[in-house]
PDB file of N, CA, C and O in Angstrom:
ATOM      1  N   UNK A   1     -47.029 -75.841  18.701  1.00  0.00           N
ATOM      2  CA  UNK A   1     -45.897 -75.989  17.804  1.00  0.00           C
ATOM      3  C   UNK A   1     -44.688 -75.266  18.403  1.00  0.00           C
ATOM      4  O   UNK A   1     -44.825 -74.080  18.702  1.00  0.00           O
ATOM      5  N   UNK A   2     -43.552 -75.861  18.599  1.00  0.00           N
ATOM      6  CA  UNK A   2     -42.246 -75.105  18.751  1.00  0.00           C
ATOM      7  C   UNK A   2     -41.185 -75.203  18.033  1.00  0.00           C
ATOM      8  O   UNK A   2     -40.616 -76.167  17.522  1.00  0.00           O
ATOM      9  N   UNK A   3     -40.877 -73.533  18.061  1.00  0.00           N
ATOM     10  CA  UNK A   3     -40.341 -73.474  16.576  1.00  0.00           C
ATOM     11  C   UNK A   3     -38.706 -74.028  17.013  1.00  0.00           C
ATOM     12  O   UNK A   3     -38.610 -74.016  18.240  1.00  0.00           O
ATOM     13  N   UNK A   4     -37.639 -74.422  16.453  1.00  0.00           N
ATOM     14  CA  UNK A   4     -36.461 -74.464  16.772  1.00  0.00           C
ATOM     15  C   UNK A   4     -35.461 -73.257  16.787  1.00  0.00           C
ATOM     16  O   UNK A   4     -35.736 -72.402  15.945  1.00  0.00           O
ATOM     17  N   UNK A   5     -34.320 -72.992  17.590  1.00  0.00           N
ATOM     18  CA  UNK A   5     -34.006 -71.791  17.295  1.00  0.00           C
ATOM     19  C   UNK A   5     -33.509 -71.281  15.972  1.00  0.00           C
ATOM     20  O   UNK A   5     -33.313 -70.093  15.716  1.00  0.00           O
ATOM     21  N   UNK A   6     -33.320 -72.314  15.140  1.00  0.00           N
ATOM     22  CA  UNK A   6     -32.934 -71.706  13.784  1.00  0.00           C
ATOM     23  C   UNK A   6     -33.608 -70.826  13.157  1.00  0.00           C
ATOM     24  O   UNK A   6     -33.283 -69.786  12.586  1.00  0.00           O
ATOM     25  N   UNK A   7     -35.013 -71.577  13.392  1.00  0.00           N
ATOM     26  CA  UNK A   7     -35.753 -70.666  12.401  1.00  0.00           C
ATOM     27  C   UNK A   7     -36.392 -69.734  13.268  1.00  0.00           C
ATOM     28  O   UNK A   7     -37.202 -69.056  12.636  1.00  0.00           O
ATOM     29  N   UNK A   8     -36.345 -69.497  14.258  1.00  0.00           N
ATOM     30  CA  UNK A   8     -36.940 -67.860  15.182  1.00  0.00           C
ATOM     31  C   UNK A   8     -35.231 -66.869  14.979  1.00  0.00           C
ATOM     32  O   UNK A   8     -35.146 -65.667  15.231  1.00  0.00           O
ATOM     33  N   UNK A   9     -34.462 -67.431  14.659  1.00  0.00           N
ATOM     34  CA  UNK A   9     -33.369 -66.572  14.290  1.00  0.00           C
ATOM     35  C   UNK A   9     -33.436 -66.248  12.522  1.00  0.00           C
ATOM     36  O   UNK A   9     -32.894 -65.266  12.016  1.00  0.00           O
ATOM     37  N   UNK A  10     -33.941 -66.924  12.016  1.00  0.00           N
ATOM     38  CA  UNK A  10     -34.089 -66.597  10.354  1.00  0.00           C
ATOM     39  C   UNK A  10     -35.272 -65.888  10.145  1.00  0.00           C
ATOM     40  O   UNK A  10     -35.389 -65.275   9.084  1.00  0.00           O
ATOM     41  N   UNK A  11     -36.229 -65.861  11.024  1.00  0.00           N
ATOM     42  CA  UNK A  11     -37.289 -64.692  11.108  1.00  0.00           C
ATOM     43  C   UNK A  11     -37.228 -63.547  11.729  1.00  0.00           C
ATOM     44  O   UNK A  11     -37.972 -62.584  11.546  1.00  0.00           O
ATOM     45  N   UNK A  12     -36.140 -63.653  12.642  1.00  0.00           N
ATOM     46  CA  UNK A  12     -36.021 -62.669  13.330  1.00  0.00           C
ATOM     47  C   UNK A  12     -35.088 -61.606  11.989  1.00  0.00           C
ATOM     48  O   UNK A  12     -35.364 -60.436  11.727  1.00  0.00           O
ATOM     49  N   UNK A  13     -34.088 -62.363  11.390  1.00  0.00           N
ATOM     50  CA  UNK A  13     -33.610 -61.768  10.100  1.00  0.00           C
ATOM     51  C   UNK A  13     -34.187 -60.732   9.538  1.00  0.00           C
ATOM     52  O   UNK A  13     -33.831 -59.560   9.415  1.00  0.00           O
ATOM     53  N   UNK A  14     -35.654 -61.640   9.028  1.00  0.00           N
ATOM     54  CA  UNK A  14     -35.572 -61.088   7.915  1.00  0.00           C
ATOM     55  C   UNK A  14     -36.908 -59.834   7.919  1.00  0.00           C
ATOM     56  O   UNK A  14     -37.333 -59.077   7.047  1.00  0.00           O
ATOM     57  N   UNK A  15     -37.312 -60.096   9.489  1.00  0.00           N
ATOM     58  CA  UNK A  15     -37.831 -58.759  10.066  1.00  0.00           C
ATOM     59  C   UNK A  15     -36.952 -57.351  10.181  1.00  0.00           C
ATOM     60  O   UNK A  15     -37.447 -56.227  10.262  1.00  0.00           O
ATOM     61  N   UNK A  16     -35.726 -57.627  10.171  1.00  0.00           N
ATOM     62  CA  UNK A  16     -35.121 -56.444  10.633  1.00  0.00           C
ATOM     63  C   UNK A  16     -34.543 -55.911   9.526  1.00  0.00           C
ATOM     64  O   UNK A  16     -33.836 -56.615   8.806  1.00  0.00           O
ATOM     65  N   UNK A  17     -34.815 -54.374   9.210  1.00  0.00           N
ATOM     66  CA  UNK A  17     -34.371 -53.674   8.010  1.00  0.00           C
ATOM     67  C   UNK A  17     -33.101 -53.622   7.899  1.00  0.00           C
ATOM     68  O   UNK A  17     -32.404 -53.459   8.901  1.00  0.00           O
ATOM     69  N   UNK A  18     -32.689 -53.723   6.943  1.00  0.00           N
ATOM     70  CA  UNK A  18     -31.009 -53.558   6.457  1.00  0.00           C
ATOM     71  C   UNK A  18     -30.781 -51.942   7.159  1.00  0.00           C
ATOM     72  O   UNK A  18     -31.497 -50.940   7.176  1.00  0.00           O
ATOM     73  N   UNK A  19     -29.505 -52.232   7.675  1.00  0.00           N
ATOM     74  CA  UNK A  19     -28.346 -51.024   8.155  1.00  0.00           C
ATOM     75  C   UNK A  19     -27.255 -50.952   8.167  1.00  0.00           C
ATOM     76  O   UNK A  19     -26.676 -51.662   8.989  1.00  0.00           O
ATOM     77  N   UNK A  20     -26.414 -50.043   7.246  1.00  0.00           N
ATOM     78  CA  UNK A  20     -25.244 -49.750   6.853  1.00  0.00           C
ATOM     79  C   UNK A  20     -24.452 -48.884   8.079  1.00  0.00           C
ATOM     80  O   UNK A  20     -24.865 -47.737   8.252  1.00  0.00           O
ATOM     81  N   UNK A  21     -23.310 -49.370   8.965  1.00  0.00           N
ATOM     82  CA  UNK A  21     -22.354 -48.363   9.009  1.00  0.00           C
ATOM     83  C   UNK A  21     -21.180 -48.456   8.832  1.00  0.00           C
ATOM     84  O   UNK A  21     -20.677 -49.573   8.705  1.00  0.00           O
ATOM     85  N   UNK A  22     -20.541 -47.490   8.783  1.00  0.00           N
ATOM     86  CA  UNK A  22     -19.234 -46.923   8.867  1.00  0.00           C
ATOM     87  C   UNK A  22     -18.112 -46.760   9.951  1.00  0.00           C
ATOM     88  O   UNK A  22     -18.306 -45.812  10.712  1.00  0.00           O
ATOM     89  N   UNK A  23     -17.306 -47.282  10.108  1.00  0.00           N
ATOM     90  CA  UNK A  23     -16.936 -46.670  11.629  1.00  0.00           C
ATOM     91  C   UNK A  23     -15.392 -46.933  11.201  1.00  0.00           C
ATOM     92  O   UNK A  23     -14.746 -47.828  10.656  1.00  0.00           O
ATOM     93  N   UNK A  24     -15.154 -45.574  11.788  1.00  0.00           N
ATOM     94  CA  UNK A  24     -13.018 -45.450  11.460  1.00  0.00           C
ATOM     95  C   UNK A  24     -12.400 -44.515  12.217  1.00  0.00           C
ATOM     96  O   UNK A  24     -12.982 -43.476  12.529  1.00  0.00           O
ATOM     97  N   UNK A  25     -11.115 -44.794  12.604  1.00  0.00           N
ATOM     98  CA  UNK A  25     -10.301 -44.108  12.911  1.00  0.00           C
ATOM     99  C   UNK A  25      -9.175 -43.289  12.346  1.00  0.00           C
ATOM    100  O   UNK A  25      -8.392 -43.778  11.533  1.00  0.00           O
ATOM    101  N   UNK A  26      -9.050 -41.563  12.932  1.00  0.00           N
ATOM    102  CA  UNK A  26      -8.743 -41.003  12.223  1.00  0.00           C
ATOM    103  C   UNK A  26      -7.447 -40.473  13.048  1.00  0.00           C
ATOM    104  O   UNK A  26      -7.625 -40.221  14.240  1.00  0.00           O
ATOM    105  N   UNK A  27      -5.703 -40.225  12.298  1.00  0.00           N
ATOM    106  CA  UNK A  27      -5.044 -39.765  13.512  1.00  0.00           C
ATOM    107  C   UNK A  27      -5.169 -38.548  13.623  1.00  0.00           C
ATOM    108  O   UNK A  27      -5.853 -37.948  12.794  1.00  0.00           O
ATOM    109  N   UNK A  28      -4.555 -37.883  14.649  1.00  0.00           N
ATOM    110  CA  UNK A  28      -4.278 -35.882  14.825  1.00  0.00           C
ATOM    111  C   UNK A  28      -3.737 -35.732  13.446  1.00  0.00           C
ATOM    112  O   UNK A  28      -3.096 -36.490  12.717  1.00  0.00           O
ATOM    113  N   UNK A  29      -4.227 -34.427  13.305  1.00  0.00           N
ATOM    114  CA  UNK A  29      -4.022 -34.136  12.081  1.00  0.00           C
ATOM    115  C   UNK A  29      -4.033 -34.344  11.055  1.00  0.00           C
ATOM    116  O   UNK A  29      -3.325 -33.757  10.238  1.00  0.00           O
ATOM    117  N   UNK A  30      -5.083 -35.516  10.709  1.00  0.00           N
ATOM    118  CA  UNK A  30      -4.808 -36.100   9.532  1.00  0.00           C
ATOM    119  C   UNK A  30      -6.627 -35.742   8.959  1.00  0.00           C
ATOM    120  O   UNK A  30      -7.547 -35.852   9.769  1.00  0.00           O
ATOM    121  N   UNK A  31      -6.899 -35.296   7.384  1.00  0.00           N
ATOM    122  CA  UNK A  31      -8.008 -35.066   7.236  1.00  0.00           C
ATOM    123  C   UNK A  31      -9.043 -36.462   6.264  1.00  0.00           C
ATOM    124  O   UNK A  31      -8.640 -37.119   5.304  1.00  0.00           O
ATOM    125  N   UNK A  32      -9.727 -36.502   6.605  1.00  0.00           N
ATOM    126  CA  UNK A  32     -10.130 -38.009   6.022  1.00  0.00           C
ATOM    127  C   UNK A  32     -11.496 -37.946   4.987  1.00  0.00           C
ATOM    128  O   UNK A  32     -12.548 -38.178   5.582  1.00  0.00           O
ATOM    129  N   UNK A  33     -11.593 -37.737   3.898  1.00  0.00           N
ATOM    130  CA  UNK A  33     -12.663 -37.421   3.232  1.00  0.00           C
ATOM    131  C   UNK A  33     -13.287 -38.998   2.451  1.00  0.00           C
ATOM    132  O   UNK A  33     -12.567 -39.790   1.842  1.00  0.00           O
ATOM    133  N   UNK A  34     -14.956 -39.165   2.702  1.00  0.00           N
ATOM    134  CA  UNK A  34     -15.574 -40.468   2.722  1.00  0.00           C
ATOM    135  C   UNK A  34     -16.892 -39.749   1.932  1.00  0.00           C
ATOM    136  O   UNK A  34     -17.385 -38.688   2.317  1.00  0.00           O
ATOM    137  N   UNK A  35     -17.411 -40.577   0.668  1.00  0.00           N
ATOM    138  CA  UNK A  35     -18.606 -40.454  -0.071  1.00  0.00           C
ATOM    139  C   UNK A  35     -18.893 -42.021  -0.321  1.00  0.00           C
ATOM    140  O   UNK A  35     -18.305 -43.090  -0.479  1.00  0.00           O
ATOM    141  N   UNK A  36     -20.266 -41.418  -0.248  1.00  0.00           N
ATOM    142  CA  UNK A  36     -21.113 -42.514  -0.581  1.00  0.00           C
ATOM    143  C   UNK A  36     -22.401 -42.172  -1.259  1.00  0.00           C
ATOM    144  O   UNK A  36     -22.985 -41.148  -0.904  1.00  0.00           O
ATOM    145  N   UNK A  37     -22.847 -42.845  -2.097  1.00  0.00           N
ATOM    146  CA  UNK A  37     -24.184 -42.504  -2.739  1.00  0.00           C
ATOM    147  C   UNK A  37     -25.323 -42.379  -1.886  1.00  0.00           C
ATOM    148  O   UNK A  37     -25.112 -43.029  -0.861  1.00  0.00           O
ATOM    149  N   UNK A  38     -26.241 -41.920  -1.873  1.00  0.00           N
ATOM    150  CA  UNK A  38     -27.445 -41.688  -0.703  1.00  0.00           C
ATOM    151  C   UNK A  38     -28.903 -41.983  -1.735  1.00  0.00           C
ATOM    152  O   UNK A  38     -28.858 -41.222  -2.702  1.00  0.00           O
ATOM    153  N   UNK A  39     -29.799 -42.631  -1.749  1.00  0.00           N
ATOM    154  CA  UNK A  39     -30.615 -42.672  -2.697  1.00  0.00           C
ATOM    155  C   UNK A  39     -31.509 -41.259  -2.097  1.00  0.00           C
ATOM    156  O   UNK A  39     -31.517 -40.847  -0.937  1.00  0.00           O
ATOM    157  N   UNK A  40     -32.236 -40.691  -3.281  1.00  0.00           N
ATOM    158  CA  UNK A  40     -33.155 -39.334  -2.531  1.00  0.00           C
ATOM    159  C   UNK A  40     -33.731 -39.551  -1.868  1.00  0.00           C
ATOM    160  O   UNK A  40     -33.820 -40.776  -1.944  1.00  0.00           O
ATOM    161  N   UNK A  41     -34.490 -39.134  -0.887  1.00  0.00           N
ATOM    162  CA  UNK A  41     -35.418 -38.806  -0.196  1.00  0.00           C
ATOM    163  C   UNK A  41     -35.053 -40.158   0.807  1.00  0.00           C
ATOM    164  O   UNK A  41     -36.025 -40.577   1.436  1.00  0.00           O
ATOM    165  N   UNK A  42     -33.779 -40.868   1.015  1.00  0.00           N
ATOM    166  CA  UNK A  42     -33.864 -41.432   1.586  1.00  0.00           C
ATOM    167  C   UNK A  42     -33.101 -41.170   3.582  1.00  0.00           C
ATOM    168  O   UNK A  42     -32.438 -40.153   3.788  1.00  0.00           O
ATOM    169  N   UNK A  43     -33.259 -41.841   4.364  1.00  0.00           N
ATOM    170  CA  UNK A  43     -33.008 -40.737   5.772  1.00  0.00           C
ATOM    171  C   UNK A  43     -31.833 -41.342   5.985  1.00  0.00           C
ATOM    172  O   UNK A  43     -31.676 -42.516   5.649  1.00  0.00           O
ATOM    173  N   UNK A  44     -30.879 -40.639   6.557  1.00  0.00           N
ATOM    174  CA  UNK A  44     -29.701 -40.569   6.983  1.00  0.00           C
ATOM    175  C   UNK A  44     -29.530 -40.154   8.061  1.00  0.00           C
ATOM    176  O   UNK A  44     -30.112 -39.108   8.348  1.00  0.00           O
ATOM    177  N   UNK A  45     -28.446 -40.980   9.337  1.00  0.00           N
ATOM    178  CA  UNK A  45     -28.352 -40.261   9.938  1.00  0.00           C
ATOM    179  C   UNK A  45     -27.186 -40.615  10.317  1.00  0.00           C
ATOM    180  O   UNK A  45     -26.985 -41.817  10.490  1.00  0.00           O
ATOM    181  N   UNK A  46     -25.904 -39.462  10.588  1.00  0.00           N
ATOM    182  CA  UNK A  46     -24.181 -39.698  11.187  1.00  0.00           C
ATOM    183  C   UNK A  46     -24.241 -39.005  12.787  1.00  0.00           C
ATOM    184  O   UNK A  46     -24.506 -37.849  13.116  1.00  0.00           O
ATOM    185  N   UNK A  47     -23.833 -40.370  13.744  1.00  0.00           N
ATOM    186  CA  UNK A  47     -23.248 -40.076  14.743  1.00  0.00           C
ATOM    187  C   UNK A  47     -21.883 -40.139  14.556  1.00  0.00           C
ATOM    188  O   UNK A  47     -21.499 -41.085  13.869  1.00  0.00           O
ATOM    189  N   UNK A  48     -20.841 -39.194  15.091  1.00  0.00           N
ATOM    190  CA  UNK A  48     -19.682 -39.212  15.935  1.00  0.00           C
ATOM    191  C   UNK A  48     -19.056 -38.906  17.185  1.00  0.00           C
ATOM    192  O   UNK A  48     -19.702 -38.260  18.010  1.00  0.00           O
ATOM    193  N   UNK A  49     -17.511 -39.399  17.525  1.00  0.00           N
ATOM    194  CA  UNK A  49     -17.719 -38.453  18.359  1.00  0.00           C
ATOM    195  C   UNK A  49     -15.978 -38.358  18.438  1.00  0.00           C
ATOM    196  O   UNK A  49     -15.197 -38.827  17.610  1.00  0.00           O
ATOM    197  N   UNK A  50     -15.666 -37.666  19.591  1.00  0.00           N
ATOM    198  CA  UNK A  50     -13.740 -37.859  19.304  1.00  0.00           C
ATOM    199  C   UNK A  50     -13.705 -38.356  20.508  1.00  0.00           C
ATOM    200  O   UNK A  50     -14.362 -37.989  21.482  1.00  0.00           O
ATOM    201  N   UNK A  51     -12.779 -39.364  20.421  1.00  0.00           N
ATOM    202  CA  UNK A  51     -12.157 -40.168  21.506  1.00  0.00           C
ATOM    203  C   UNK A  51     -11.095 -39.820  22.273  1.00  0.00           C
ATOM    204  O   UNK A  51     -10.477 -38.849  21.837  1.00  0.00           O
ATOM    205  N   UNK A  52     -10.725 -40.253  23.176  1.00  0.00           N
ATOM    206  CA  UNK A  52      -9.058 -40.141  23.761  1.00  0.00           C
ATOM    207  C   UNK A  52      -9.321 -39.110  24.641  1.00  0.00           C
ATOM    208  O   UNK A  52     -10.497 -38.967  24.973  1.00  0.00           O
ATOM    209  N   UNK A  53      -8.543 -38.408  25.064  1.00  0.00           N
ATOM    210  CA  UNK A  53      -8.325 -37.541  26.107  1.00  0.00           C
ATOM    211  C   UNK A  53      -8.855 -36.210  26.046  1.00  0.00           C
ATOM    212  O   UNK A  53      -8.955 -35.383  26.952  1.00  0.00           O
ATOM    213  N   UNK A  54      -9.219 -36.122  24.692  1.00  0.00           N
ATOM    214  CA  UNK A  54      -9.930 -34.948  24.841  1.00  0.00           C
ATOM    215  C   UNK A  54     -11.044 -34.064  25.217  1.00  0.00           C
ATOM    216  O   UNK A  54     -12.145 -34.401  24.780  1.00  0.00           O
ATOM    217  N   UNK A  55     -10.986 -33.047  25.906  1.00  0.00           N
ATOM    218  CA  UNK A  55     -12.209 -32.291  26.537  1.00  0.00           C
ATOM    219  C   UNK A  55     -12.140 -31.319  26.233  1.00  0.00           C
ATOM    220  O   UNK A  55     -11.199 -30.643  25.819  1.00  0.00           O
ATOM    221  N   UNK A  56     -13.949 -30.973  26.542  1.00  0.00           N
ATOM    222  CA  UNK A  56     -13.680 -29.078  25.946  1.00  0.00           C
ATOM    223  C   UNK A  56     -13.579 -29.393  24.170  1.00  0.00           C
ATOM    224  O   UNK A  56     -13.718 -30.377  23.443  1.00  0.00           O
ATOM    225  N   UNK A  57     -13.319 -28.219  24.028  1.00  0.00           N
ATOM    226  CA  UNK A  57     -13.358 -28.255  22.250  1.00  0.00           C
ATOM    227  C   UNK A  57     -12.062 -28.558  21.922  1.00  0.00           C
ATOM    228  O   UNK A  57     -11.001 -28.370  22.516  1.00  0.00           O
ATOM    229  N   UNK A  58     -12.452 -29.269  20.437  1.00  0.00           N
ATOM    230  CA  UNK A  58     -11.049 -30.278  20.616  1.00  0.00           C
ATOM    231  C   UNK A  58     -10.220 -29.797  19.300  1.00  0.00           C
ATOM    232  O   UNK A  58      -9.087 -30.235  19.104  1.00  0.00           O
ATOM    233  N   UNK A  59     -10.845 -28.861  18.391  1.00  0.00           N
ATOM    234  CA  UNK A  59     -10.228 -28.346  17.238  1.00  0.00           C
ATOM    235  C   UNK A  59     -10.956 -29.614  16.088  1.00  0.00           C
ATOM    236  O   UNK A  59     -10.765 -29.191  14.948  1.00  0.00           O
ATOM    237  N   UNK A  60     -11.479 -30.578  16.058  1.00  0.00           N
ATOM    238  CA  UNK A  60     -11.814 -31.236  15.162  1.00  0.00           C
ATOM    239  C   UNK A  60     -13.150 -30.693  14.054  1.00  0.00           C
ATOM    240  O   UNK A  60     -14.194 -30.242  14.524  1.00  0.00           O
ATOM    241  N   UNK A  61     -13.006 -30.771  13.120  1.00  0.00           N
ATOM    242  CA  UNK A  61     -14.726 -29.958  12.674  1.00  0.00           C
ATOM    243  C   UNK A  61     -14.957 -31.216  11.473  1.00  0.00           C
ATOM    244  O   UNK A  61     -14.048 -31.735  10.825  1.00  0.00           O
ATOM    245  N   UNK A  62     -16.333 -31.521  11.381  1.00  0.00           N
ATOM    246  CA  UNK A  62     -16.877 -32.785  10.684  1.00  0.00           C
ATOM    247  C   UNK A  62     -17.872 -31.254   9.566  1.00  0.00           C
ATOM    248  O   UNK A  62     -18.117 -30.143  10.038  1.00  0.00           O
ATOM    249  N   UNK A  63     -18.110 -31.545   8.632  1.00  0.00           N
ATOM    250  CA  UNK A  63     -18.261 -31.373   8.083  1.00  0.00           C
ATOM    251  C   UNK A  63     -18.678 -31.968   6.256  1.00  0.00           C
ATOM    252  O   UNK A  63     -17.819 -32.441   5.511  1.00  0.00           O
ATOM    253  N   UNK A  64     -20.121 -31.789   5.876  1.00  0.00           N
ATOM    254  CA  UNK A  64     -21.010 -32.870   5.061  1.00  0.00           C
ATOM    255  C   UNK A  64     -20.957 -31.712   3.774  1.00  0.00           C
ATOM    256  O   UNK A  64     -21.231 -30.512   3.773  1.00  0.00           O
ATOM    257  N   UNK A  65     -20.429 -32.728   2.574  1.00  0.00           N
ATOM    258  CA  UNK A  65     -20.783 -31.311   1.567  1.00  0.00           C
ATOM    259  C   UNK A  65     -21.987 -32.469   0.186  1.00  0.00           C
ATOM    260  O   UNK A  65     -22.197 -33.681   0.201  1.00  0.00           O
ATOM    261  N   UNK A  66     -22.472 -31.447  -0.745  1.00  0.00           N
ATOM    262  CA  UNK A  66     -22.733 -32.075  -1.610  1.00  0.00           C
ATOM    263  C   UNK A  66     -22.235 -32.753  -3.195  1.00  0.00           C
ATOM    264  O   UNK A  66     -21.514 -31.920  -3.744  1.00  0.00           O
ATOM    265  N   UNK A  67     -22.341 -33.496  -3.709  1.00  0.00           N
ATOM    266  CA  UNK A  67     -21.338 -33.906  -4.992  1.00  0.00           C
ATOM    267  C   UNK A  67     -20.885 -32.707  -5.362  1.00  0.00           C
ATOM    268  O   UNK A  67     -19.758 -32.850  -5.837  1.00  0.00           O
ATOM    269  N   UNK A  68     -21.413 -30.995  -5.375  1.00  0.00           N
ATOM    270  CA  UNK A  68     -21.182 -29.913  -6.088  1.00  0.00           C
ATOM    271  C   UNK A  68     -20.266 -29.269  -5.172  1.00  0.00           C
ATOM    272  O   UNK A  68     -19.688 -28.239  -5.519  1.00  0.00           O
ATOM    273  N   UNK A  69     -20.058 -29.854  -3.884  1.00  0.00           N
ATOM    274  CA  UNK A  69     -19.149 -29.189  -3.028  1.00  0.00           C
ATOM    275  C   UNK A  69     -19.634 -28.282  -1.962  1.00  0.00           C
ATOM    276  O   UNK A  69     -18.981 -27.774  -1.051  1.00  0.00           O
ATOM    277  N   UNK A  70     -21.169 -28.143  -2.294  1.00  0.00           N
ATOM    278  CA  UNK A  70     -21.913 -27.209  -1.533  1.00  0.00           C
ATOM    279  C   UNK A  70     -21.969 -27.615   0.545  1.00  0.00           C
ATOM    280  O   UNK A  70     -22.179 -28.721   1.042  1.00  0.00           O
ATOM    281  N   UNK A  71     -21.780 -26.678   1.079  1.00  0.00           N
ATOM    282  CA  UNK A  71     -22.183 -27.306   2.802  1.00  0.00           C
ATOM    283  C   UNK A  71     -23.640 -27.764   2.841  1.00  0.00           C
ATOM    284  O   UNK A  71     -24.652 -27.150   2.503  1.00  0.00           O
ATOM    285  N   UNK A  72     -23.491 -29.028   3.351  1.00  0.00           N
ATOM    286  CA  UNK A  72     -24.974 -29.113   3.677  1.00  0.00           C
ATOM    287  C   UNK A  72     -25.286 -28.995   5.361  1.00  0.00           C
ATOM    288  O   UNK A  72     -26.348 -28.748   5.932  1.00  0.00           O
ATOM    289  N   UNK A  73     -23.538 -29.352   6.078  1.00  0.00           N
ATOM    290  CA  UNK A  73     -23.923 -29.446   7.564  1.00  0.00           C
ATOM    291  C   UNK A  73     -22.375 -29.316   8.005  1.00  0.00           C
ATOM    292  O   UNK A  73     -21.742 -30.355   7.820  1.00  0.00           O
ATOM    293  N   UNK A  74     -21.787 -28.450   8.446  1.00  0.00           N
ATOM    294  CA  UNK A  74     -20.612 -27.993   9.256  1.00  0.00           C
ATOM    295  C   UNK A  74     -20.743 -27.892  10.721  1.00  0.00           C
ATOM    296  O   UNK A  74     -21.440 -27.006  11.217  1.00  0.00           O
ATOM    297  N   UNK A  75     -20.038 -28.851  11.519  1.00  0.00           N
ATOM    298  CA  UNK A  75     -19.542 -28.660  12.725  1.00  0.00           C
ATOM    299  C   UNK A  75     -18.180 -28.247  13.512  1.00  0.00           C
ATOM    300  O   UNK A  75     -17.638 -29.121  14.188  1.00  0.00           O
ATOM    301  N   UNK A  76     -17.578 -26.877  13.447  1.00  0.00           N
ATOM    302  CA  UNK A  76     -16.604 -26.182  13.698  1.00  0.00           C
ATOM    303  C   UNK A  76     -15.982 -26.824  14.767  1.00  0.00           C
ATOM    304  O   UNK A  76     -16.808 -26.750  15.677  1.00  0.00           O
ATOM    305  N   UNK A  77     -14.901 -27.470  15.218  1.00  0.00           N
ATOM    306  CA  UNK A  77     -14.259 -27.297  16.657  1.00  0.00           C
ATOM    307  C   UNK A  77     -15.343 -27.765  17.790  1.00  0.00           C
ATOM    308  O   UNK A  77     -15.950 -26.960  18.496  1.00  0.00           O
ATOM    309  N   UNK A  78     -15.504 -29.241  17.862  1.00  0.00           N
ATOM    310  CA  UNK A  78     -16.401 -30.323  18.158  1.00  0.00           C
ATOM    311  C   UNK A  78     -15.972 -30.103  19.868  1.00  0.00           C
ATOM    312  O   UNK A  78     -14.871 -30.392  20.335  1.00  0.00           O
ATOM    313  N   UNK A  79     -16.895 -29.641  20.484  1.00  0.00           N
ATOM    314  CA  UNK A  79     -16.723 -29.521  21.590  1.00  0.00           C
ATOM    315  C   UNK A  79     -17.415 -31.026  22.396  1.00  0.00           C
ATOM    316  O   UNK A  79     -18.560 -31.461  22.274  1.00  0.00           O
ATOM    317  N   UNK A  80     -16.461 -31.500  23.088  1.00  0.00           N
ATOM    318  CA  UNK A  80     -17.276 -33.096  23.631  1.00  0.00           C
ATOM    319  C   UNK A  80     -17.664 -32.959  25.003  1.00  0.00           C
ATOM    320  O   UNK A  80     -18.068 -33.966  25.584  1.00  0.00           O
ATOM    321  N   UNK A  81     -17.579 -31.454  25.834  1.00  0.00           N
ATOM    322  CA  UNK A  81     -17.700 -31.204  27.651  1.00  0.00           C
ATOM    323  C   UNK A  81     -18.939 -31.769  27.965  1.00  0.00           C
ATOM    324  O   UNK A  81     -19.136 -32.070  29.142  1.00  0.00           O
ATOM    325  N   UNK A  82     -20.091 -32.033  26.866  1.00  0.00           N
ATOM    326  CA  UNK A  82     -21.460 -32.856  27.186  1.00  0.00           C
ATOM    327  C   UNK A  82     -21.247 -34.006  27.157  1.00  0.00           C
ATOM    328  O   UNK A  82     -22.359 -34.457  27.433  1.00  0.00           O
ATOM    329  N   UNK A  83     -20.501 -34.974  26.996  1.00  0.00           N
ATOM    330  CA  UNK A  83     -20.211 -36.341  27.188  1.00  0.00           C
ATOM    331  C   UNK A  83     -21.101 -37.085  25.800  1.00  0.00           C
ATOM    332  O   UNK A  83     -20.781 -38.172  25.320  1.00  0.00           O
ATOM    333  N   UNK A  84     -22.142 -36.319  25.358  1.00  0.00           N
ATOM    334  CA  UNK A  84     -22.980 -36.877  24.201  1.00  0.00           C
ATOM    335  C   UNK A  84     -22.039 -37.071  22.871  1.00  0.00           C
ATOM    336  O   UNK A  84     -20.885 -36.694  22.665  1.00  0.00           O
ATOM    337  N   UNK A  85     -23.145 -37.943  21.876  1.00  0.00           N
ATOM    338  CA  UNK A  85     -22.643 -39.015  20.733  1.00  0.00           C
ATOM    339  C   UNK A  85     -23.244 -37.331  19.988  1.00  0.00           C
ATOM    340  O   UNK A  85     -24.062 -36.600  20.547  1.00  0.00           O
ATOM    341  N   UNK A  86     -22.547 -37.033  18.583  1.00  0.00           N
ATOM    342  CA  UNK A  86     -22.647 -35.492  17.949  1.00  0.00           C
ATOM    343  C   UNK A  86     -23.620 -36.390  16.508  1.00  0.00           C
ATOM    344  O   UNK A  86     -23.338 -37.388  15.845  1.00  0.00           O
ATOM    345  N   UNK A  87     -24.300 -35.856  16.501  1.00  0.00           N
ATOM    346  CA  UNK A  87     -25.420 -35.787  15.488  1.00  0.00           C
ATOM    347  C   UNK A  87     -25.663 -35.490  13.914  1.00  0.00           C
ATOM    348  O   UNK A  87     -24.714 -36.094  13.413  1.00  0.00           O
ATOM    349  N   UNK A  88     -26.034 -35.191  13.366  1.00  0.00           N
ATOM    350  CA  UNK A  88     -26.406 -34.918  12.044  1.00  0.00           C
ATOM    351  C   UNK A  88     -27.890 -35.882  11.803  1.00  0.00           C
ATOM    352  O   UNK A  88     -28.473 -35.857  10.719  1.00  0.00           O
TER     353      UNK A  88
END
């Protein structure tokens, strides 16, 4: 039996788990605050990183709080000299 590509692309669908992102640009100096509901116990995970010319620590700090305002994850003055995507 051979399948047509329609339907190895509509299975291939509906194998693959739903994934949400986000992705934006932010200018110098400007502070950008983003919520979203999270169901519990469910996994999350935020890459960023800063673009453009910058090296070394760049003064940017990302920073995750909770609906109560509490820190859950602060990154001070995002240093990018590892070339790596920054985590949470």
């Amino acid at each position: 039996m051979v399948m047509q590509p329609t339907t190895v692309f509509l299975l291939f669908c509906m194998l693959v788990n739903s994934v949400h992102g986000v992705q934006f640009d932010i200018p110098t100096r400007v502070e950008k605050c983003l919520s979203d509901e999270v169901a519990k116990d469910s996994f999350v995970l935020i890459e960023y990183d800063v673009l453009g010319n910058a090296q070394g620590r760049t003064g940017v700090s990302v920073m995750i709080q909770d609906p109560l305002g509490k820190y859950i994850k602060e990154d001070s003055d995002v240093d990018v000299s590892s070339g790596d995507l920054h985590k949470f």
